[in-house]
N, C-alpha and C positions, 0 to 999 in steps of 0.2 A: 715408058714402061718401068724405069725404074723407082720413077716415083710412086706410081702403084703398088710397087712390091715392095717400097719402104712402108707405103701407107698400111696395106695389107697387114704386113709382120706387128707392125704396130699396134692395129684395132684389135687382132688375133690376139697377141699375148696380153694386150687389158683385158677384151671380154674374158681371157681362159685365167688373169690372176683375179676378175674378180669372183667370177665363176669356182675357186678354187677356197678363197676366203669365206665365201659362204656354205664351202661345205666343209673346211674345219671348223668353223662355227656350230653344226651342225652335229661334230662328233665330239666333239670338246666340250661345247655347251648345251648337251643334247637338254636336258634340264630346262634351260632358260627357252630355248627353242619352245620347248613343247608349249612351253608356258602361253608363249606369244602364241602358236596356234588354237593353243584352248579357248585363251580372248577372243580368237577369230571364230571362231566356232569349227577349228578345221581340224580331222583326224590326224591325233598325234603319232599314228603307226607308219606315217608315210614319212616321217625326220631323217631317219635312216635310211630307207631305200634311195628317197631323193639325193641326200650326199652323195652314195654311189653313184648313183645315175648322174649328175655332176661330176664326179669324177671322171665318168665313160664317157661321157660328152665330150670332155676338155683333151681327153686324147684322141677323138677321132676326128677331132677340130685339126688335132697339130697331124694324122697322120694321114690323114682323107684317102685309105688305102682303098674304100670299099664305096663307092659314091651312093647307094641309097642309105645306108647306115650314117653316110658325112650330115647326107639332107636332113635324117632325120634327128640328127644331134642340133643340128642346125636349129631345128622346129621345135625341138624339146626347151631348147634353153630359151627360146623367144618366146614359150608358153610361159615357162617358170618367170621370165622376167617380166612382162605383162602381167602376170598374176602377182608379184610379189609386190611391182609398184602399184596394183589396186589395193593388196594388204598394208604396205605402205601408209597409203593414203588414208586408208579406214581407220588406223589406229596410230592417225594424228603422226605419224613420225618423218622426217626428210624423205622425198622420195627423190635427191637429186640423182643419190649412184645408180639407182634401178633406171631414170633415164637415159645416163651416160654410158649407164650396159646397152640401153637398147641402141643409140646411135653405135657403139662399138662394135656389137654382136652386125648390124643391118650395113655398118659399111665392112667388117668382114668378109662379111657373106658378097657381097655385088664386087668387091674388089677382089674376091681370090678365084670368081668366076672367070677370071681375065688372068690372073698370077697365076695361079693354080688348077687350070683346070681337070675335073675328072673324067672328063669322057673324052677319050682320043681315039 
């Protein structure tokens, strides 16, 4: 067990540092951001919302006070990661961190069902 809850803590604060880096990116380089979306052909009004929503995510990862809100931060960031290593790949760029998010985000999630669980 304790190895799980090492592992757990572990995946958790990658997915949420790197989940955190790309939403200062986001508000730092809103600019550069949009940029890359425009190439993509993807609406630049969502740059912003999405950081937040990254941000809400990353706290209800660390606070899992409210378990359908945990889930769906949970599903939010596996949308966004999924989506981003498709953008990623479209636009010819490394897609290794957006895979390393998704094993981090996916053993997360299956390890803190067992560390942490929300339904008692």
């Amino acid at each position: 067990m304790k190895v799980q809850r090492i592992l757990y803590w572990i995946t958790t604060i990658g997915i949420c540092a790197i989940m955190l880096y790309s939403a200062q990116m986001y508000f730092r380089n809103t600019e550069m951001v949009e940029g890359f979306f425009k190439a993509l052909n993807h609406p630049t009004y969502v740059v912003i919302p999405l950081a937040i929503l990254k941000i809400c995510a990353i706290l209800m990862l660390l606070w899992r006070g409210i378990p359908w809100l945990t889930e769906w931060a949970y599903a939010g960031i596996f949308f966004d990661v999924v989506l981003a290593t498709a953008a990623h790949y479209k636009a010819d760029h490394d897609i290794t961190l957006t895979l390393v998010a998704l094993v981090l985000l996916l053993a997360s999630y299956f390890f803190g069902k067992e560390v942490r669980p929300m339904y008692r």
